[in-house]
C-alpha positions in Angstrom: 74.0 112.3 85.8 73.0 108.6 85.4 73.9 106.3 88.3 75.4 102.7 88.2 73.4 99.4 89.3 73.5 99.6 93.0 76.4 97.9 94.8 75.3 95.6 97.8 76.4 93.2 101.0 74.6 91.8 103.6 75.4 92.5 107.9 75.3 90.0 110.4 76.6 90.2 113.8 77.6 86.3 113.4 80.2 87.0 110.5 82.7 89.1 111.9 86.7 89.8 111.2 87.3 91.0 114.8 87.4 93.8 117.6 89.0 96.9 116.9 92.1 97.7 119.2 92.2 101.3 119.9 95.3 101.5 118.3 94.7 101.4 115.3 94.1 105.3 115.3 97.5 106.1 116.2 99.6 108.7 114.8 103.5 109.4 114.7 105.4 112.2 115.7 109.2 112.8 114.5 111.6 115.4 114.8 111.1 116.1 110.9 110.3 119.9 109.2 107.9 121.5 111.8 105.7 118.6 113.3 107.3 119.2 116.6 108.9 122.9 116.4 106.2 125.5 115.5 103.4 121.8 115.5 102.7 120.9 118.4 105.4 122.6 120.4 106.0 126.4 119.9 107.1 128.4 123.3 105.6 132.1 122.7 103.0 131.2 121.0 99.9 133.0 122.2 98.1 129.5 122.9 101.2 127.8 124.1 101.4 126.3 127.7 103.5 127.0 130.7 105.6 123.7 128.8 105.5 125.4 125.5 102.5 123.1 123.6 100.4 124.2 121.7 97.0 124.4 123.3 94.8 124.9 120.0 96.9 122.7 118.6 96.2 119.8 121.5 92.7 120.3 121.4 92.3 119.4 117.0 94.4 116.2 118.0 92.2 115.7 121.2 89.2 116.0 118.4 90.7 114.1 115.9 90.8 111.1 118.4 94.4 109.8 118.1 95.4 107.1 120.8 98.9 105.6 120.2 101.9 108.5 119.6 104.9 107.1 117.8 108.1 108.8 118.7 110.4 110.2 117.6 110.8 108.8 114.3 111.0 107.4 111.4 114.6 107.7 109.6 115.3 110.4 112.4 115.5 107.4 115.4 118.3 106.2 113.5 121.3 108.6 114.3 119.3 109.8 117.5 120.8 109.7 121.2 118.3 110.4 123.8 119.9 111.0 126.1 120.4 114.6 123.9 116.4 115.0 124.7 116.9 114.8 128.7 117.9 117.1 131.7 117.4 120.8 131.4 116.2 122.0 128.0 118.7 125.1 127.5 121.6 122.8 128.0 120.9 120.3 125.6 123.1 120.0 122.7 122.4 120.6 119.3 122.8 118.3 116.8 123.3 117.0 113.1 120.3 115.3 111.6 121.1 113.2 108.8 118.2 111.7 108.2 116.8 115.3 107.1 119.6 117.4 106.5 118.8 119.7 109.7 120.0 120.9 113.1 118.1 119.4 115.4 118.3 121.2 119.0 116.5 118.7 121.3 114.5 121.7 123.1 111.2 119.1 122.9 113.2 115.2 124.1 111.9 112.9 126.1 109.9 114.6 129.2 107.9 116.7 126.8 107.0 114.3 124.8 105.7 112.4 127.4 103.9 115.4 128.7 102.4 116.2 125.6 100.8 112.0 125.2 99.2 112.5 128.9 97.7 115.9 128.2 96.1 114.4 124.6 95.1 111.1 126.7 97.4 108.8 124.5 99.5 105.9 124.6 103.3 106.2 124.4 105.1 104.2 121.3 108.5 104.5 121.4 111.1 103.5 118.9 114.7 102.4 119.4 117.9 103.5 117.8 118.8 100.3 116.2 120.9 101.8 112.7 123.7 103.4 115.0 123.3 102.1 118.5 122.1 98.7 120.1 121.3 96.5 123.0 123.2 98.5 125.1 121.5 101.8 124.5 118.2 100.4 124.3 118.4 98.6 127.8 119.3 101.8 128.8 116.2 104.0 127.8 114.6 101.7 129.0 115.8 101.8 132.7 115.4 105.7 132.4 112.0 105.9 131.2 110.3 102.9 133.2 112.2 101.8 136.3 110.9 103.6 139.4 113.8 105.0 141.1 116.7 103.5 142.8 119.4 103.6 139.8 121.7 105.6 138.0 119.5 106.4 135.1 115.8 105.6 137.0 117.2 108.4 139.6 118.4 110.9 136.5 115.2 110.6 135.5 113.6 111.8 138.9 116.2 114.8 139.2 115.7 115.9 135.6 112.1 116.6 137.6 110.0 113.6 136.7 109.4 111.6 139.8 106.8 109.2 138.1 107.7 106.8 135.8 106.9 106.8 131.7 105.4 103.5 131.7 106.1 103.2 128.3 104.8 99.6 127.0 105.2 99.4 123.7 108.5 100.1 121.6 109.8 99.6 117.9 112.6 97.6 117.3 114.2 100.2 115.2 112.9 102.0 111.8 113.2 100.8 108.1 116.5 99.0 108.5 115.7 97.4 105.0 116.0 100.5 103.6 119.5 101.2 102.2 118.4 105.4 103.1 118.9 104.1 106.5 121.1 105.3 108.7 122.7 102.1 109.9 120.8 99.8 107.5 121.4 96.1 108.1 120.9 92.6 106.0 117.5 90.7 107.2 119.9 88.7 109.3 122.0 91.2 111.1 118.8 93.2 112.1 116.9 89.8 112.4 119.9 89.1 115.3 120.0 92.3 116.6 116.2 92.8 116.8 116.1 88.8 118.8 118.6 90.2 120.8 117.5 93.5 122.1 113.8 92.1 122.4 115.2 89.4 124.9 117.3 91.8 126.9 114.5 94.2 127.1 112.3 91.0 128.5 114.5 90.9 131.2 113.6 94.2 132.4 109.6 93.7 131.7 108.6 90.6 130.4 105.4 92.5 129.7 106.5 94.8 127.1 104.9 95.1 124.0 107.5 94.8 120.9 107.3 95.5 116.5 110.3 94.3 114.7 110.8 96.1 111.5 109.3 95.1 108.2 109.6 95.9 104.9 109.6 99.8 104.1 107.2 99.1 101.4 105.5 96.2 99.3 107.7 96.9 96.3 111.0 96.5 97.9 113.0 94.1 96.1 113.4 91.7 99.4 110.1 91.9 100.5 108.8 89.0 102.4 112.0 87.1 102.6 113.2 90.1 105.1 110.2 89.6 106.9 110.8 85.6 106.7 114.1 86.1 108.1 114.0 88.3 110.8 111.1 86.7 112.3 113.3 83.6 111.9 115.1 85.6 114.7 112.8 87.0 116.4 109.4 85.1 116.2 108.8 84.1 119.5 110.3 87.7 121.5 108.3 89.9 119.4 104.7 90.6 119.2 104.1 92.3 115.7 105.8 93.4 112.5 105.8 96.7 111.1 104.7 97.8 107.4 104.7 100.9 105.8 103.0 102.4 102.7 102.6 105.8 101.3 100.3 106.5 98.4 100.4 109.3 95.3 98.6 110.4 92.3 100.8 109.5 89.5 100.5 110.4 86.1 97.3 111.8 86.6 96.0 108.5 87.1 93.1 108.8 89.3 91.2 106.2 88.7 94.0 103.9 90.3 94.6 106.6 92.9 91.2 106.2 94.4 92.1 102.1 94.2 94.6 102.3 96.3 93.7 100.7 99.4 93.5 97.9 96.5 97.2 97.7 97.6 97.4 98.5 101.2 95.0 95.1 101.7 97.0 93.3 99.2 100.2 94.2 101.4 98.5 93.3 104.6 97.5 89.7 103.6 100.5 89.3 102.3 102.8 90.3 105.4 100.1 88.1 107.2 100.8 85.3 104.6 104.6 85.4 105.3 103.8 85.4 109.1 102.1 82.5 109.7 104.5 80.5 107.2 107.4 81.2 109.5 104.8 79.9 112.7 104.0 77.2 111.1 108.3 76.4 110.1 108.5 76.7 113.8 105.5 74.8 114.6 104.5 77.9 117.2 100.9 78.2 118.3 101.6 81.9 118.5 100.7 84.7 116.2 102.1 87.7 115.0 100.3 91.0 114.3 100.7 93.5 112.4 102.0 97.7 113.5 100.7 99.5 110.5 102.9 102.4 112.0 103.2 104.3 108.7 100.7 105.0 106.3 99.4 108.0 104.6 98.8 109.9 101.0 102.5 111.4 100.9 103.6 113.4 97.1 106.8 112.0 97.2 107.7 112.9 93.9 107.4 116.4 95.0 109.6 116.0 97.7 112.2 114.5 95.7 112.4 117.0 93.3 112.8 119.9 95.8 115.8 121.7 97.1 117.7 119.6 99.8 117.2 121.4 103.2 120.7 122.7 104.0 120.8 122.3 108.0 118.5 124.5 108.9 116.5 124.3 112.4 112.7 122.4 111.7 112.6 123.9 108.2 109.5 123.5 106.1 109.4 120.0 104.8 106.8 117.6 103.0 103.7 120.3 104.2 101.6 118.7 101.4 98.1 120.4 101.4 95.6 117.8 100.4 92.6 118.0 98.5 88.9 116.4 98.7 90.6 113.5 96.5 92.9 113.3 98.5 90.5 113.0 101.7 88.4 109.9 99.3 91.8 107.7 99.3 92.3 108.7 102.6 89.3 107.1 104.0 90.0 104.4 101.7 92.7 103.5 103.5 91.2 103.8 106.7 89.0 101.4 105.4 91.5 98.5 104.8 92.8 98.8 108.0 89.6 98.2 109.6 88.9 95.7 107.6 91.9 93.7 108.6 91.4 94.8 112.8 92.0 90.9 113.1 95.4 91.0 112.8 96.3 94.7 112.6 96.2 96.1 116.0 98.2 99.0 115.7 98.6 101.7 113.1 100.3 104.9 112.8 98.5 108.0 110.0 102.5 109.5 109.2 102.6 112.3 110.9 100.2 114.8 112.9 101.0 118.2 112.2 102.2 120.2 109.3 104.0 117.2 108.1 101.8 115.4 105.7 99.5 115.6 108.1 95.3 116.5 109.2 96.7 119.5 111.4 98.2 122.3 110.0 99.9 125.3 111.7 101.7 128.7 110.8 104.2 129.6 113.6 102.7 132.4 115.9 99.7 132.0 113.9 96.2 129.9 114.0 95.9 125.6 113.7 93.6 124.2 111.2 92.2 120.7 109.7 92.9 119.6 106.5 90.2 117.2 104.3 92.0 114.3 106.0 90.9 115.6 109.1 87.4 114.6 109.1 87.7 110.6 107.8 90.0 110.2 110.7 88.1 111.7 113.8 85.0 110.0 112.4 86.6 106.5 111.9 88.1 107.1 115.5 85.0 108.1 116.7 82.8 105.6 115.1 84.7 102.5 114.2 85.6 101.2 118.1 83.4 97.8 118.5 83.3 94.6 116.1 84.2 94.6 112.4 81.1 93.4 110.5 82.3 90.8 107.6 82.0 93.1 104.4 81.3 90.9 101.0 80.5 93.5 98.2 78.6 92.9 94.8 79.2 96.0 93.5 79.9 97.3 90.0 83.8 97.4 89.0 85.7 99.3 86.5 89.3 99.0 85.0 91.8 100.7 86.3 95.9 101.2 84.8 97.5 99.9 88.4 95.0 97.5 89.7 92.8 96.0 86.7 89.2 95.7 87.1 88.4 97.2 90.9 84.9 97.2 92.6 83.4 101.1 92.8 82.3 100.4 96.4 85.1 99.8 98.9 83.1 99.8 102.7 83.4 98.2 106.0 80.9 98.1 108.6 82.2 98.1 112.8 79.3 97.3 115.6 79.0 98.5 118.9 78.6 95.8 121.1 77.3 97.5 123.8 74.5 99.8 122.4 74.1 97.4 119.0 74.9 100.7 117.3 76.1 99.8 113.5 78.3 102.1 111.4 78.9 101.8 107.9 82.2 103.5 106.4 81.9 103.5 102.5 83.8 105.4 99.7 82.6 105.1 96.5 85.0 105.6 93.6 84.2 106.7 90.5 84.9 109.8 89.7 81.7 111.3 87.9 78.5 109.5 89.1 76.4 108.6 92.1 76.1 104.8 93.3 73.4 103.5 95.0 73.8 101.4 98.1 71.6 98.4 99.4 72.7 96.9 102.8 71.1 94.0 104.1 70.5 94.0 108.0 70.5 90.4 109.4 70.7 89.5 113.3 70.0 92.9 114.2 67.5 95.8 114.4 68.8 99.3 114.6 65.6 101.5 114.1 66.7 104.5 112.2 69.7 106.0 110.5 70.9 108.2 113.0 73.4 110.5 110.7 75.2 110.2 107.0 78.1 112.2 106.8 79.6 112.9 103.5 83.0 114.3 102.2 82.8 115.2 98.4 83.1 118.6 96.3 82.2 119.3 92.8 86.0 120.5 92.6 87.9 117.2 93.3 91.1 119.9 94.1 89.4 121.7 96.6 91.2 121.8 99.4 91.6 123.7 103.0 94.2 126.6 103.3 95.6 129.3 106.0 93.2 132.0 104.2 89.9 129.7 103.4 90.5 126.7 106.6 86.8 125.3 106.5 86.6 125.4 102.8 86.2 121.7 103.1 83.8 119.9 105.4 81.5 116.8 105.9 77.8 117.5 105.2 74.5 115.5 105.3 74.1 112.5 103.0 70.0 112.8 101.1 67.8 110.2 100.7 69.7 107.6 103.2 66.9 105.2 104.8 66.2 102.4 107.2 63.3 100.0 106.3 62.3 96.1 106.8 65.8 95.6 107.6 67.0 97.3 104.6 69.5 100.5 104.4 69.3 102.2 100.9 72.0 105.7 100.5 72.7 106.5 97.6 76.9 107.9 97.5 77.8 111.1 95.9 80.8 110.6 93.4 83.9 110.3 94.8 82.9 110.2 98.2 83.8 109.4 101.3 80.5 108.4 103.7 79.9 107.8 107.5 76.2 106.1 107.9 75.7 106.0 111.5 72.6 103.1 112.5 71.1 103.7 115.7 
């Protein structure tokens, strides 16, 4: 199998894009199929808690390394009351969920989710139900979840039996109200009012909070960038980022533009970027607004689509795609162009973490295992906290259907500041043939290659299941060496790599 010419860029600790907030490996949680019910929450189970979570379950996210835990949707916030997801669990009322065609019976609300983001050491993102309720109801949760004690709801709180506040500092302005699916889906400028509107109200409780207005749902929407233009008309100087979300697919058995699609996600990112600052400068504002990427994943929505429409049942099994080593390459990919972009993306949310398109799979009563997306996450997490290294590539391109001519080599490099400990995250992307890699060191001096983990298969469908859960796993990159400043690796097809430079 003949290899290409070598791709190659060159490190130094003086070009960099920017530190990487640990929120960018945040994940999402919403009352959809069985993330929650039989996921992470599943009262008998033989590993569940004296609250009914999944303790095998807790420890894979604990290993996968997520930090922010958006909650609880996605289309779901938008016809939720949570009020339903308070007091004592038995008396809760069961509900309609339109968003998913289920009965949703608010056993696992507020407290529990709150429980469940202590005991996996995570941050609480909470989004508002802005499609059918408002200011109002906002200001409201609000109260409840963060104000000590000494009021209506801040005492409800304490008698539903938790005494300590949420401190919940960061909250979405709503999901998707561009999206005519939407439960209560606005124009730009009735969501760009009510978004201004809620964010100053909420100001007045803690001028401290941390808040995302809603973006587009996706790059190809047909008012994307004037929504964004417009609401942060609104809302530029009460909110602190804008969300975007983007969900990718092997189409037409197109692969080649599969692999390419972080080709996209960085396209979409400069763009929302673009559209930001252009609104700043309109209202000559020394601020800047970042980005939430609090939705992004490899999702077969065609698949969905096509199925049967769930017909109200309770957590039913929805969008459990099982993804394959390919599938794990884009992945990383993706991972990638968020890092690459840590200057102005400081949050981001992999949609969802269990059983729903998602690294964690369970069966109810059953074990938990990891899928091939598993791995690039907990490594990135693991690996990619420090400085983003500026990342130039000459590397050898090909054509692709979706994208045109795309380089093989998409990488990013993130230093430790601390240790001077480098890490180099690189997929390459053709399908069929090795490409060697030639990375300059300038600035700096790591003295050896401490580990390069790769994720590749000789079957690009291989893939981890209930009966075969470690079919798939990383294993140790040959040849990779450090000398005279020089790191040479050489990257299996299709792959996804971890070089670690200590």
């Amino acid at each position: 199998m003949q290899s290409t010419a070598p791709a190659r860029f060159t490190l130094d600790p003086a070009f960099a894009v920017g530190d990487v907030d640990a929120r960018l490996f945040g994940s999402f949680v919403e009352h959809l199929g069985r993330c929650v019910y039989t996921g992470i929450y599943e009262p008998g189970h033989p590993a569940a808690d004296e609250a009914g979570l999944r303790t095998d379950v807790l420890d894979l996210i604990r290993e996968l390394g997520v930090t922010a835990l958006r909650y609880p949707g996605g289309n779901f916030v938008s016809g939720y009351k949570w009020e339903d997801g308070t007091g004592p669990a038995g008396e809760r009322p069961r509900r309609l969920d339109l968003a998913w065609r289920s009965t949703e019976t608010n056993r696992f609300g507020l407290s529990e989710y709150i429980d469940f983001v202590r005991k996996v050491g995570g941050e609480p993102m909470m989004a508002l139900n802005l499609g059918t309720r408002g200011v109002a109801e906002a200001l409201e949760l609000q109260e409840y979840a963060n104000h000590p004690s000494g009021t209506a709801l801040s005492d409800r709180r304490v008698g539903h039996g938790d005494k300590e506040p949420y401190g919940i500092r960061l909250w979405c302005l709503g999901n998707e109200m561009d999206g005519p699916w939407q439960t209560g889906h606005k124009t730009a400028e009735e969501y760009g009012r009510l978004a201004a509107e809620t964010a100053r109200a909420m100001r007045q409780i803690d001028p401290d909070v941390e808040l995302v207005a809603c973006g587009s749902s996706n790059q190809g929407m047909a008012t994307f960038a004037a929504w964004e233009a417009t609401v942060l008309q609104h809302s530029y100087e009460l909110v602190d980022y804008i969300s975007l979300h983007a969900y990718y697919e092997e189409r037409d058995g197109d692969r080649d533009s599969f692999l390419a699609s972080a080709v996209d996600m960085e396209s979409f990112i400069e763009n929302v970027v673009a559209t930001c600052d252009h609104v700043g400068a309109r209202l000559k504002s020394k601020k800047k607004i970042n980005l939430s990427f609090d939705e992004w994943n490899v999702w077969y929505q065609a698949r969905f689509h096509a199925a049967e429409p769930p017909n109200w049942e309770e957590a039913p099994r929805l969008l459990e795609d099982n993804y394959s080593v390919t599938d794990a390459v884009v992945f990383g990919s993706l991972l990638i162009a968020l890092l690459r972009h840590a200057d102005r993306v400081n949050v981001a949310c992999l949609a969802q973490l269990v059983n729903v398109i998602a690294p964690i799979m369970t069966e109810p009563g059953g074990p938990a295992w990891r899928q091939t997306t598993f791995f690039p996450f907990a490594q990135a997490s693991a690996y990619g906290r420090g400085r983003v290294l500026q990342v130039a590539v000459d590397s050898p391109a090909h054509e692709t259907a979706r994208y045109g001519e795309v380089p093989l080599l998409h990488a990013t490099a993130v230093r430790n500041e601390e240790t001077g400990a480098v890490t180099v995250f690189a997929v390459n992307r053709d399908q069929h043939r090795p490409l060697p890699l030639e990375v300059a060191l300038h600035g700096m001096a790591p003295a050896r290659v401490v580990e390069h983990s790769v994720l590749a298969d000789a079957d690009p469908e291989a893939r981890n299941t209930l009966t075969d859960p470690e079919r798939v796993t990383p294993h140790p990159g040959e040849g990779t060496a450090l000398a005279d400043g020089v790191l040479t690796a050489t990257l299996e097809p299709m792959s996804w790599n971890v070089i670690r430079l200590g």
